[in-house]
mmCIF entry with sequence, helices, sheets and N, C-alpha, C, O atoms, coordinates in Angstrom:
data_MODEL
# 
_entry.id   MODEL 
# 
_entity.id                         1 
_entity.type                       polymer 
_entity.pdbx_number_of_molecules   1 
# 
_entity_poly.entity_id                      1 
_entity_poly.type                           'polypeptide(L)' 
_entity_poly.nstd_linkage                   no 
_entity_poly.nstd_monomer                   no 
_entity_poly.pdbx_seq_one_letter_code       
;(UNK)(UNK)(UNK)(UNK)(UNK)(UNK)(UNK)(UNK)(UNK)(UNK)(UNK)(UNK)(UNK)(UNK)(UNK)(UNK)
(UNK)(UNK)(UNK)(UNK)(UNK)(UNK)(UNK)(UNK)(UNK)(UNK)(UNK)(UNK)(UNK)(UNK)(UNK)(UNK)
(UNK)(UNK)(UNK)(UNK)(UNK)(UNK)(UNK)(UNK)(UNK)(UNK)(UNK)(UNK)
;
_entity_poly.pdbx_seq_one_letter_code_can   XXXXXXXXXXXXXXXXXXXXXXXXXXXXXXXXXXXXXXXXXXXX 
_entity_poly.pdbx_strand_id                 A 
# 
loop_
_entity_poly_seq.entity_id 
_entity_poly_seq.num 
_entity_poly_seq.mon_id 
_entity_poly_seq.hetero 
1 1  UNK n 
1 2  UNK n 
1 3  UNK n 
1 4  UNK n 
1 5  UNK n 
1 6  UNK n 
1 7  UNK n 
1 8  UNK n 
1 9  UNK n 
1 10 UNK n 
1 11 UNK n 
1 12 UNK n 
1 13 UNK n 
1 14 UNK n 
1 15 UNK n 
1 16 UNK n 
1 17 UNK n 
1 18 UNK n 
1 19 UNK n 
1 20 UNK n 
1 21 UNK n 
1 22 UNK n 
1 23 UNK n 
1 24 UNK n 
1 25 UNK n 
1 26 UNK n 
1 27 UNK n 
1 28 UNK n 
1 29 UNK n 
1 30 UNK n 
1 31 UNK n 
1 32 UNK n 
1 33 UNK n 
1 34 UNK n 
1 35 UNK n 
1 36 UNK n 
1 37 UNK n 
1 38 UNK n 
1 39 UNK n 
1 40 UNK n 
1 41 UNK n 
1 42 UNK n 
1 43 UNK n 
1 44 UNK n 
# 
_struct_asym.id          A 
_struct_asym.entity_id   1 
# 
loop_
_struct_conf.conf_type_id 
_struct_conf.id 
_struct_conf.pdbx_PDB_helix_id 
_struct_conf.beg_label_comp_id 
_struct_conf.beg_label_asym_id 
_struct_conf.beg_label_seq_id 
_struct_conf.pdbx_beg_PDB_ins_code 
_struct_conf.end_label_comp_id 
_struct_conf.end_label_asym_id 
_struct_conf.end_label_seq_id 
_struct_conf.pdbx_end_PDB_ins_code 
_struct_conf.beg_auth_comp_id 
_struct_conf.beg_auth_asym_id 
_struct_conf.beg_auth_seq_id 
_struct_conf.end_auth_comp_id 
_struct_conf.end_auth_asym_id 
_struct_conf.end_auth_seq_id 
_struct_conf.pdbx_PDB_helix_class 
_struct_conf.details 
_struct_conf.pdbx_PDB_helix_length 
HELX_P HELX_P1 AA1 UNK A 22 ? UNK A 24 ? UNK A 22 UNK A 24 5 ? 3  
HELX_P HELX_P2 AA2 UNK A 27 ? UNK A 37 ? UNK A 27 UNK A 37 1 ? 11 
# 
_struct_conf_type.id          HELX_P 
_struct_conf_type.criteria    ? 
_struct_conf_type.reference   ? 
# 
_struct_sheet.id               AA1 
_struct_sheet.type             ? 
_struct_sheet.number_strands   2 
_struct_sheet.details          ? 
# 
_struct_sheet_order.sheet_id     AA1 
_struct_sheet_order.range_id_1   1 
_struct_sheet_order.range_id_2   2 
_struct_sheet_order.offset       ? 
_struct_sheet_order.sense        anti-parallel 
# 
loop_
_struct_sheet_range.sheet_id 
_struct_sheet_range.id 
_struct_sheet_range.beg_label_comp_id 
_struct_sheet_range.beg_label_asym_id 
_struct_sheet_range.beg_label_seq_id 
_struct_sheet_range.pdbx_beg_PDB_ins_code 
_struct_sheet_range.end_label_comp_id 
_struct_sheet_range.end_label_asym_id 
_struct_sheet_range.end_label_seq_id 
_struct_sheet_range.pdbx_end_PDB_ins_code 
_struct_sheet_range.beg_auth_comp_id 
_struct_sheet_range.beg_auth_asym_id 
_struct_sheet_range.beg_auth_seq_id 
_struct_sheet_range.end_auth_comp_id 
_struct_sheet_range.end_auth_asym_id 
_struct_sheet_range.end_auth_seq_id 
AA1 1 UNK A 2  ? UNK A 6  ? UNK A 2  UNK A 6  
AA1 2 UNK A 15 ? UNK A 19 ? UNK A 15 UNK A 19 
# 
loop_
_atom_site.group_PDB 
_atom_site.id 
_atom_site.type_symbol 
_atom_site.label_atom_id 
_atom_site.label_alt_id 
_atom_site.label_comp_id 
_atom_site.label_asym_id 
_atom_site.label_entity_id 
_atom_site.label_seq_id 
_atom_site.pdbx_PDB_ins_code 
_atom_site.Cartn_x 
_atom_site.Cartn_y 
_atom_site.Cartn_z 
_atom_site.occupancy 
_atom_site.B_iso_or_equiv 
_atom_site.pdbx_formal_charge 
_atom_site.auth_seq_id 
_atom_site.auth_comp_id 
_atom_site.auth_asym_id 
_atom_site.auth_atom_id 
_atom_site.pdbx_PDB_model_num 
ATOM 1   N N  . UNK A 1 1  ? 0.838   -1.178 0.000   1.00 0.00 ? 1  UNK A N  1 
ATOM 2   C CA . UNK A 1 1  ? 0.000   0.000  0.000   1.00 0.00 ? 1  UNK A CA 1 
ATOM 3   C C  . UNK A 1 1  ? 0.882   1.240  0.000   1.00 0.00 ? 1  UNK A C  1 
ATOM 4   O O  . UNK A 1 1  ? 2.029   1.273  0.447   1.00 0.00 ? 1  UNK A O  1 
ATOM 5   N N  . UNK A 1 2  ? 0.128   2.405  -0.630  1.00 0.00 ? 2  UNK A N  1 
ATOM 6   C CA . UNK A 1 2  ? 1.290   3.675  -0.588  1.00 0.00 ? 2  UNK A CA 1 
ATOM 7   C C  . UNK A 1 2  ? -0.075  4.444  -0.745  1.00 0.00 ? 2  UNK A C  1 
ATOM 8   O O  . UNK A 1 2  ? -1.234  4.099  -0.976  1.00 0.00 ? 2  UNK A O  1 
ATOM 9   N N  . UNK A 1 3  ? 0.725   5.919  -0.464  1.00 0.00 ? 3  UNK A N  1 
ATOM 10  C CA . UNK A 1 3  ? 0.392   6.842  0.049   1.00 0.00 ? 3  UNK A CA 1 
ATOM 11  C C  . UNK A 1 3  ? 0.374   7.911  -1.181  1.00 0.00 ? 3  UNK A C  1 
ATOM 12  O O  . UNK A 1 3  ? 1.592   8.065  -1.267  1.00 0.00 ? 3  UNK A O  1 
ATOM 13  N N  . UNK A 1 4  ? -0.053  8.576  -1.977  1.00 0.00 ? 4  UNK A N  1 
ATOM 14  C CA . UNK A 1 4  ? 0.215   9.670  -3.230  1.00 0.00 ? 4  UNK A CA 1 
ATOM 15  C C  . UNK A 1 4  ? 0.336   11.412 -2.623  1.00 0.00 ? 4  UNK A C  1 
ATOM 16  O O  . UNK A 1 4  ? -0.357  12.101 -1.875  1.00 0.00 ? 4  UNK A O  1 
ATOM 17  N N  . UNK A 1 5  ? 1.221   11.565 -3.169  1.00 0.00 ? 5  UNK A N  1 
ATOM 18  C CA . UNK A 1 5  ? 1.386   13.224 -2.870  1.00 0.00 ? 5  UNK A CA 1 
ATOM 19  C C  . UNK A 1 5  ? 1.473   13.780 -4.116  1.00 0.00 ? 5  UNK A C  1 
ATOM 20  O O  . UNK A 1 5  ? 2.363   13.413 -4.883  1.00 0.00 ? 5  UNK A O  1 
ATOM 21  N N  . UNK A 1 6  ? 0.392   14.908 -4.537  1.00 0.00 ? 6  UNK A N  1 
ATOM 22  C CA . UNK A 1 6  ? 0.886   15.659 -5.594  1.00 0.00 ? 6  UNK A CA 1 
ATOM 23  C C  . UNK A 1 6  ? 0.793   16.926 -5.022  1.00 0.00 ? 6  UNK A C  1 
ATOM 24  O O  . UNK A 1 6  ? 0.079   17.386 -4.131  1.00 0.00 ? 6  UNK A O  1 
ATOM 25  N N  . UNK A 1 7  ? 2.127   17.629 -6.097  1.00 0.00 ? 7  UNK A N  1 
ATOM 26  C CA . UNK A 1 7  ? 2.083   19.162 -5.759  1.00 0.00 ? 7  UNK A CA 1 
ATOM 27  C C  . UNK A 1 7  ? 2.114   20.215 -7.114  1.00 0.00 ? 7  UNK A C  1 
ATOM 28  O O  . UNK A 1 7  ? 3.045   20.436 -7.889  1.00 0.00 ? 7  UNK A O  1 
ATOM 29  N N  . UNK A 1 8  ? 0.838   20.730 -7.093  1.00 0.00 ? 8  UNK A N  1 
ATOM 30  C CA . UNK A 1 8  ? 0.710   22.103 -8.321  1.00 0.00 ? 8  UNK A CA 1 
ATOM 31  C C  . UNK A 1 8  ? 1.822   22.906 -8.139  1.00 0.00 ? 8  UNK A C  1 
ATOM 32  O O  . UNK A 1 8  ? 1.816   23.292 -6.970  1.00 0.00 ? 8  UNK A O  1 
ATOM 33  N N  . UNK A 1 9  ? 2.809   23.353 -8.770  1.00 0.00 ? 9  UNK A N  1 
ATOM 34  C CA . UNK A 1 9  ? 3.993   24.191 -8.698  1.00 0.00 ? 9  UNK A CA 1 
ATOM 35  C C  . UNK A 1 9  ? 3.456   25.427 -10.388 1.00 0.00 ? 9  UNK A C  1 
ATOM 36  O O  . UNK A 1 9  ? 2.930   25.185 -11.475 1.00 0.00 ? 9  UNK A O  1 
ATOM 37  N N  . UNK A 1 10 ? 3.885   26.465 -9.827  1.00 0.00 ? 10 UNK A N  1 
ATOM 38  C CA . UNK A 1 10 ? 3.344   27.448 -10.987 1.00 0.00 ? 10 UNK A CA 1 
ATOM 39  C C  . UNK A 1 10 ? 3.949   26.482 -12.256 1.00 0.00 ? 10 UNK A C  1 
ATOM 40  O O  . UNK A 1 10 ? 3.034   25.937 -12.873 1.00 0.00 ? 10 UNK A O  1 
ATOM 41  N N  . UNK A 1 11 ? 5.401   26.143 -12.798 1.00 0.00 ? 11 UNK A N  1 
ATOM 42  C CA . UNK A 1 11 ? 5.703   25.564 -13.486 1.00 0.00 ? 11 UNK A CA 1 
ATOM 43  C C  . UNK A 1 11 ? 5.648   24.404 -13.472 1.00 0.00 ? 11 UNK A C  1 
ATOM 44  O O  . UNK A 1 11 ? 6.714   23.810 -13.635 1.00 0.00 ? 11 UNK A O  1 
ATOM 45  N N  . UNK A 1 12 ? 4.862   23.901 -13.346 1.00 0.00 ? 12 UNK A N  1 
ATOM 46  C CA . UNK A 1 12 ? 4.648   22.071 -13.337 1.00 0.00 ? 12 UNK A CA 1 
ATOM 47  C C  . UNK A 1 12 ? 3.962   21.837 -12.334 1.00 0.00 ? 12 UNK A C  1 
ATOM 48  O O  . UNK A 1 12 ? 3.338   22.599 -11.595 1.00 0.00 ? 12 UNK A O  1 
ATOM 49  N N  . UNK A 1 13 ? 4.146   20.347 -12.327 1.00 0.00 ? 13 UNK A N  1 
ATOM 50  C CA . UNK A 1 13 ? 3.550   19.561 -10.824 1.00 0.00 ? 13 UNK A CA 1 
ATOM 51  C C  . UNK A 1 13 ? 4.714   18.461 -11.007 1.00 0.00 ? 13 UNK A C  1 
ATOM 52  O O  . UNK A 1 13 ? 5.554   18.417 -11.907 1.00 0.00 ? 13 UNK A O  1 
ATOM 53  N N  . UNK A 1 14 ? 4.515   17.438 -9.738  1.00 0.00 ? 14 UNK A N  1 
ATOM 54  C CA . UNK A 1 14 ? 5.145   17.029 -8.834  1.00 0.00 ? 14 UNK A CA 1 
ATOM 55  C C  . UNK A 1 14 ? 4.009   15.915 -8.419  1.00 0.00 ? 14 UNK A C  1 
ATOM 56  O O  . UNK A 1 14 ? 2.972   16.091 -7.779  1.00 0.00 ? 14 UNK A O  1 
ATOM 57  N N  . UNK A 1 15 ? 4.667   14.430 -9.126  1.00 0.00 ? 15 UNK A N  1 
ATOM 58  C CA . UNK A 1 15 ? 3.525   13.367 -8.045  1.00 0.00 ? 15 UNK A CA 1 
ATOM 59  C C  . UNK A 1 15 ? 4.046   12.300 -7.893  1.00 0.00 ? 15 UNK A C  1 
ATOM 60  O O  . UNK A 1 15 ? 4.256   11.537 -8.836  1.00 0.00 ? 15 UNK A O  1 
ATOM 61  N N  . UNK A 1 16 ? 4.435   11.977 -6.358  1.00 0.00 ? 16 UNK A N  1 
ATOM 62  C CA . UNK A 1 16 ? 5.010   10.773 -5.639  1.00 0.00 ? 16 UNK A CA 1 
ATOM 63  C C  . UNK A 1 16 ? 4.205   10.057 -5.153  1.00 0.00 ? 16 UNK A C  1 
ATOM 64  O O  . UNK A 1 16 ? 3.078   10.380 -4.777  1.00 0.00 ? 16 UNK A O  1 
ATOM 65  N N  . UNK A 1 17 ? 4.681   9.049  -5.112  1.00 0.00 ? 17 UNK A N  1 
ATOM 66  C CA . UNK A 1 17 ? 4.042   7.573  -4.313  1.00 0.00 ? 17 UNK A CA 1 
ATOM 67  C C  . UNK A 1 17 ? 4.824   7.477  -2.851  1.00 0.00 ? 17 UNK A C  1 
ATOM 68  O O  . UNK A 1 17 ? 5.957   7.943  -2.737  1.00 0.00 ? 17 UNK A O  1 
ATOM 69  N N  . UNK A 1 18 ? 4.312   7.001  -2.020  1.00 0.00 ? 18 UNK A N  1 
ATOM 70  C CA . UNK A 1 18 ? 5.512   6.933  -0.480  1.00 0.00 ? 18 UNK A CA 1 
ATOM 71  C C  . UNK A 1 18 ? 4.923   5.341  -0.023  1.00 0.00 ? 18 UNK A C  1 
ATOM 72  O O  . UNK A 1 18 ? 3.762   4.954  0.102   1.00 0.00 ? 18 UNK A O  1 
ATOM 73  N N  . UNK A 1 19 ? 5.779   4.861  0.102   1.00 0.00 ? 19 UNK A N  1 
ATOM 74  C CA . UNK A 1 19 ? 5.463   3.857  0.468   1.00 0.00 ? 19 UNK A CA 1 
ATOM 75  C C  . UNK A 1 19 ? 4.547   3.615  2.300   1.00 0.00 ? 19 UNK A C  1 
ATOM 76  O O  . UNK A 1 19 ? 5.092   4.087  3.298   1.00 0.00 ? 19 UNK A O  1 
ATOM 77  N N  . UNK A 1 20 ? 3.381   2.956  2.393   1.00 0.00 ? 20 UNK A N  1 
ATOM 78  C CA . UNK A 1 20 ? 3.099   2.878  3.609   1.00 0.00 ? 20 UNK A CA 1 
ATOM 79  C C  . UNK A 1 20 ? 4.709   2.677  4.878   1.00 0.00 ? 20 UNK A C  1 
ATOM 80  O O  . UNK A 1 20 ? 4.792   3.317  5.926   1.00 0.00 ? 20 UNK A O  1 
ATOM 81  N N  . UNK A 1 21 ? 5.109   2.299  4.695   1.00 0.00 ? 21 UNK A N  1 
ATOM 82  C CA . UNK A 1 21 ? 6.215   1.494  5.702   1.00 0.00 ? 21 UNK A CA 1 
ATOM 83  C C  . UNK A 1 21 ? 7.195   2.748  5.589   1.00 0.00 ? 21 UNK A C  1 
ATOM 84  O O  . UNK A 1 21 ? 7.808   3.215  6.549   1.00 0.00 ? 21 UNK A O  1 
ATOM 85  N N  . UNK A 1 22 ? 7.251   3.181  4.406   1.00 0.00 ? 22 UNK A N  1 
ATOM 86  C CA . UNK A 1 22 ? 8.051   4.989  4.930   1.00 0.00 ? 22 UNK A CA 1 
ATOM 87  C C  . UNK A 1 22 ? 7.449   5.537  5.762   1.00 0.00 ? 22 UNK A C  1 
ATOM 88  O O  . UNK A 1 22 ? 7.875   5.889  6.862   1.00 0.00 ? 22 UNK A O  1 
ATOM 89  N N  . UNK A 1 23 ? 6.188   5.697  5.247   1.00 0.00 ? 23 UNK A N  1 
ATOM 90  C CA . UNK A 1 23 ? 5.241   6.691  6.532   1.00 0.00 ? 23 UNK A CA 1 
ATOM 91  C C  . UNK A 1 23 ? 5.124   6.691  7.991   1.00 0.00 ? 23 UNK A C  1 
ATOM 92  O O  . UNK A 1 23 ? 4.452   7.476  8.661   1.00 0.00 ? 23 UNK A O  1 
ATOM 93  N N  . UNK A 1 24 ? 5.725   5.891  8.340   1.00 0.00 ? 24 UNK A N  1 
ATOM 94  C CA . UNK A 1 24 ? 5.693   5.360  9.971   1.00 0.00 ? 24 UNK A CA 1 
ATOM 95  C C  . UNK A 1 24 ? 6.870   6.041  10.515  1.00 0.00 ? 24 UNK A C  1 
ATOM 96  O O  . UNK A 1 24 ? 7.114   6.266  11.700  1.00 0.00 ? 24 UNK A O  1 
ATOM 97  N N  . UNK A 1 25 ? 7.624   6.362  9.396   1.00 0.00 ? 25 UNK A N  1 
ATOM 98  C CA . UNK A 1 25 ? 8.866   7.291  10.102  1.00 0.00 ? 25 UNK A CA 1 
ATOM 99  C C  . UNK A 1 25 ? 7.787   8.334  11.165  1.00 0.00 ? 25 UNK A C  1 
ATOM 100 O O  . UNK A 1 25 ? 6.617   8.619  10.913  1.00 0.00 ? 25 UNK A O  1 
ATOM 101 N N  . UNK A 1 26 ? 8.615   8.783  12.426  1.00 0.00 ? 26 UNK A N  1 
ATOM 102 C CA . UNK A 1 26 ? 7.945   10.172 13.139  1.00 0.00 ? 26 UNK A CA 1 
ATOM 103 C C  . UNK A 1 26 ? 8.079   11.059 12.628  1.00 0.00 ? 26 UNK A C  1 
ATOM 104 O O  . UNK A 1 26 ? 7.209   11.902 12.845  1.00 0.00 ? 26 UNK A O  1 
ATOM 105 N N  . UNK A 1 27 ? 9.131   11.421 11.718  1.00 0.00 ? 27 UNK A N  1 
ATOM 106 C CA . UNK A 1 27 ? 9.220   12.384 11.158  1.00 0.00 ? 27 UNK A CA 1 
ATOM 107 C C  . UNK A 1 27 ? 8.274   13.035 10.131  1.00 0.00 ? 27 UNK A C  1 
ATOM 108 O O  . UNK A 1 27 ? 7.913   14.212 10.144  1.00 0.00 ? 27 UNK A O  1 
ATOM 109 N N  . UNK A 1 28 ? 7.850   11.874 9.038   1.00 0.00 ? 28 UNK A N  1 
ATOM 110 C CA . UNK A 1 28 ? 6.682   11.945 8.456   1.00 0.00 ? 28 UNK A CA 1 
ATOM 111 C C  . UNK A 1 28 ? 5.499   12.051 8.624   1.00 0.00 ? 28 UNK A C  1 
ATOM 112 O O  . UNK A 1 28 ? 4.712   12.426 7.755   1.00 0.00 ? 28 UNK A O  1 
ATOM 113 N N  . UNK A 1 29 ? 5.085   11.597 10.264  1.00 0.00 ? 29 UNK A N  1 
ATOM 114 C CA . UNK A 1 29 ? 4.183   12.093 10.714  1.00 0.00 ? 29 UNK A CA 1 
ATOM 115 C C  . UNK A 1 29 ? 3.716   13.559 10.893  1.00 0.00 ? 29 UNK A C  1 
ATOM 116 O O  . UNK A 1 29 ? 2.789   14.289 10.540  1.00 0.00 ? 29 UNK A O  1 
ATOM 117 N N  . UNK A 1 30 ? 5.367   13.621 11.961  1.00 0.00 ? 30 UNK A N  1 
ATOM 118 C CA . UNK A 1 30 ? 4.925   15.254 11.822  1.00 0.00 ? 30 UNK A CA 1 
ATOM 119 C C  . UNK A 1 30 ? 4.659   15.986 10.572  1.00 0.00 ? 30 UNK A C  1 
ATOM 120 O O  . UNK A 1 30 ? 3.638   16.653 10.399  1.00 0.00 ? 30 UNK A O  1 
ATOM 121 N N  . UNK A 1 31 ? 5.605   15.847 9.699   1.00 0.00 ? 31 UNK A N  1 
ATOM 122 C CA . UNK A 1 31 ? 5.324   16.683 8.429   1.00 0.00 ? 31 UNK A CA 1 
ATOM 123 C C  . UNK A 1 31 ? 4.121   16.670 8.528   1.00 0.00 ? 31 UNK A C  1 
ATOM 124 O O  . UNK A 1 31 ? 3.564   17.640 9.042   1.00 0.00 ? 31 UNK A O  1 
ATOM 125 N N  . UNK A 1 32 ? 3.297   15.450 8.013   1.00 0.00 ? 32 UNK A N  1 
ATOM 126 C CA . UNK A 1 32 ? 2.117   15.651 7.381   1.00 0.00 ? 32 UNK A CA 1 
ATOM 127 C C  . UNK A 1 32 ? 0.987   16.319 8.134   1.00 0.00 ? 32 UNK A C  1 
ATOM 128 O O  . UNK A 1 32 ? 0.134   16.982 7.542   1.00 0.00 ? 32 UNK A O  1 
ATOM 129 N N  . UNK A 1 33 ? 0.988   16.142 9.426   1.00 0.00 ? 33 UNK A N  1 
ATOM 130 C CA . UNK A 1 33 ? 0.121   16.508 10.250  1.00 0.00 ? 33 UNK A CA 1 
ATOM 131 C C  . UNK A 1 33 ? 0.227   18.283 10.250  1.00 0.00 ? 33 UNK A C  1 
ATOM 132 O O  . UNK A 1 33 ? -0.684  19.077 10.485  1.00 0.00 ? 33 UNK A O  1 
ATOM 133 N N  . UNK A 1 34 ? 1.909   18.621 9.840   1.00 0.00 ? 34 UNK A N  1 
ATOM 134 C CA . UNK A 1 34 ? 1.793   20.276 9.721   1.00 0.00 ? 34 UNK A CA 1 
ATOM 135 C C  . UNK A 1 34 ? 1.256   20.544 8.286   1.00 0.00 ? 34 UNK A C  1 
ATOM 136 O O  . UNK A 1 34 ? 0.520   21.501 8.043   1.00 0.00 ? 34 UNK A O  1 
ATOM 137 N N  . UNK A 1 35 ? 1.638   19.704 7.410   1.00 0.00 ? 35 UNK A N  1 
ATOM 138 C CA . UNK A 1 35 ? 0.899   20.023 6.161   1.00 0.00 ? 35 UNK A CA 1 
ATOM 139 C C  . UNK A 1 35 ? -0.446  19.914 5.748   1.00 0.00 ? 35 UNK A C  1 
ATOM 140 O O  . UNK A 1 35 ? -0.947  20.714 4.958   1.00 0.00 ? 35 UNK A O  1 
ATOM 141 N N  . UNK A 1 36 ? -1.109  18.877 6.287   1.00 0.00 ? 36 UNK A N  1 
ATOM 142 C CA . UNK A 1 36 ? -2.655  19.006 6.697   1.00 0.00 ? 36 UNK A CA 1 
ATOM 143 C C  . UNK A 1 36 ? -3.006  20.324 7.427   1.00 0.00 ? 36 UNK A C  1 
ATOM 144 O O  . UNK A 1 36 ? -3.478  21.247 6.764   1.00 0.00 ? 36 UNK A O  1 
ATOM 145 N N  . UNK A 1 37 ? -2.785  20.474 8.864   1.00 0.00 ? 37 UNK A N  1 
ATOM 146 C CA . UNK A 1 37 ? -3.168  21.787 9.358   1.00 0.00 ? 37 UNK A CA 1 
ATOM 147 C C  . UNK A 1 37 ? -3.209  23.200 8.985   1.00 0.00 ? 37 UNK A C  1 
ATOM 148 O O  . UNK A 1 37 ? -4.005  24.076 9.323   1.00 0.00 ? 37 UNK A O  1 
ATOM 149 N N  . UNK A 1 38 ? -1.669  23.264 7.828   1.00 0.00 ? 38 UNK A N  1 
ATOM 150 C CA . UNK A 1 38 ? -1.944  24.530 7.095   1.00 0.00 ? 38 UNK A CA 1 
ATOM 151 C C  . UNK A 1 38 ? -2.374  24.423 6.028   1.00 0.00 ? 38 UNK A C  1 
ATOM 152 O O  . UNK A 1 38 ? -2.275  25.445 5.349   1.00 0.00 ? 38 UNK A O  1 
ATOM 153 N N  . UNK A 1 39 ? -2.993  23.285 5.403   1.00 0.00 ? 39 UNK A N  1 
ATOM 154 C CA . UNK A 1 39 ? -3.652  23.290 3.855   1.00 0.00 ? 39 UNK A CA 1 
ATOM 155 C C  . UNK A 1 39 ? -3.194  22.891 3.274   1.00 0.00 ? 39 UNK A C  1 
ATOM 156 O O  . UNK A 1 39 ? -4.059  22.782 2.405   1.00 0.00 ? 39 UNK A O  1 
ATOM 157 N N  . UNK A 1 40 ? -2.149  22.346 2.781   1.00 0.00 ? 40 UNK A N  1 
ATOM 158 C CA . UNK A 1 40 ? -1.345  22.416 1.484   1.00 0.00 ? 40 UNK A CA 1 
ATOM 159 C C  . UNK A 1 40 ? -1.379  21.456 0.871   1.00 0.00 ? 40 UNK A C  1 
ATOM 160 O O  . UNK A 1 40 ? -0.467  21.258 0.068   1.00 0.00 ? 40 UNK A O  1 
ATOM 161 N N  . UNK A 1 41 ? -2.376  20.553 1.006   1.00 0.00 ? 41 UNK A N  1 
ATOM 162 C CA . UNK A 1 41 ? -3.308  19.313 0.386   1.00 0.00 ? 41 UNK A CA 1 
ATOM 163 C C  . UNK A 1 41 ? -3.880  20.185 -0.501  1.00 0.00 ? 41 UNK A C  1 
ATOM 164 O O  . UNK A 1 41 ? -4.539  21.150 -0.112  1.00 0.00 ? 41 UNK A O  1 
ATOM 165 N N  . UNK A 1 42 ? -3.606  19.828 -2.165  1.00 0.00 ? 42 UNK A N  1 
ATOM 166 C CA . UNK A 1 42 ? -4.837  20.305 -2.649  1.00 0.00 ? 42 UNK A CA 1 
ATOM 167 C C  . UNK A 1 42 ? -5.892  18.699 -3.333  1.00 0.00 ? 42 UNK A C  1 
ATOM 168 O O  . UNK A 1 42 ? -5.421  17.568 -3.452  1.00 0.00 ? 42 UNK A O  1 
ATOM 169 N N  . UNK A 1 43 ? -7.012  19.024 -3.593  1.00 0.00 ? 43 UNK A N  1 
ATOM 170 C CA . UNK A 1 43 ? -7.778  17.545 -3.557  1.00 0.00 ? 43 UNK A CA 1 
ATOM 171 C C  . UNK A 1 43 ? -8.866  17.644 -4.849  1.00 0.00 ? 43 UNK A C  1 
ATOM 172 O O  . UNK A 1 43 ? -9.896  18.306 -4.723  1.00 0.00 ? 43 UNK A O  1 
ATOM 173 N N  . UNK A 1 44 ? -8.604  17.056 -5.877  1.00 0.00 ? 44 UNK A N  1 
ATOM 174 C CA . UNK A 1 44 ? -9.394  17.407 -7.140  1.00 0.00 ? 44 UNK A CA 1 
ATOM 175 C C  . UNK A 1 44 ? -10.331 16.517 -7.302  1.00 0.00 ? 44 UNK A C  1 
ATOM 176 O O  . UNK A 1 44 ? -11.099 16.596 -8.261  1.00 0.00 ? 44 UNK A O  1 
# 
């Protein structure tokens, strides 16, 4: 199982796969939990 991140950049985009078993890092937690809280999910 994995996880998808895309990112709209004025010049392009940007779209990764993360593997579930990366995500368990703490570190990645935090990220995401600050990147959820300020928005920066966009969701089409």
């Amino acid at each position: 199982m994995e996880d998808e991140i895309r990112l709209q950049l004025e010049n392009g985009k940007i779209e990764m796969k993360i593997p579930k078993a990366k995500a368990m890092n703490e570190w990645v937690k935090e990220n995401n939990a600050y990147l959820i809280e300020h928005n920066h999910f966009c969701n089409k």
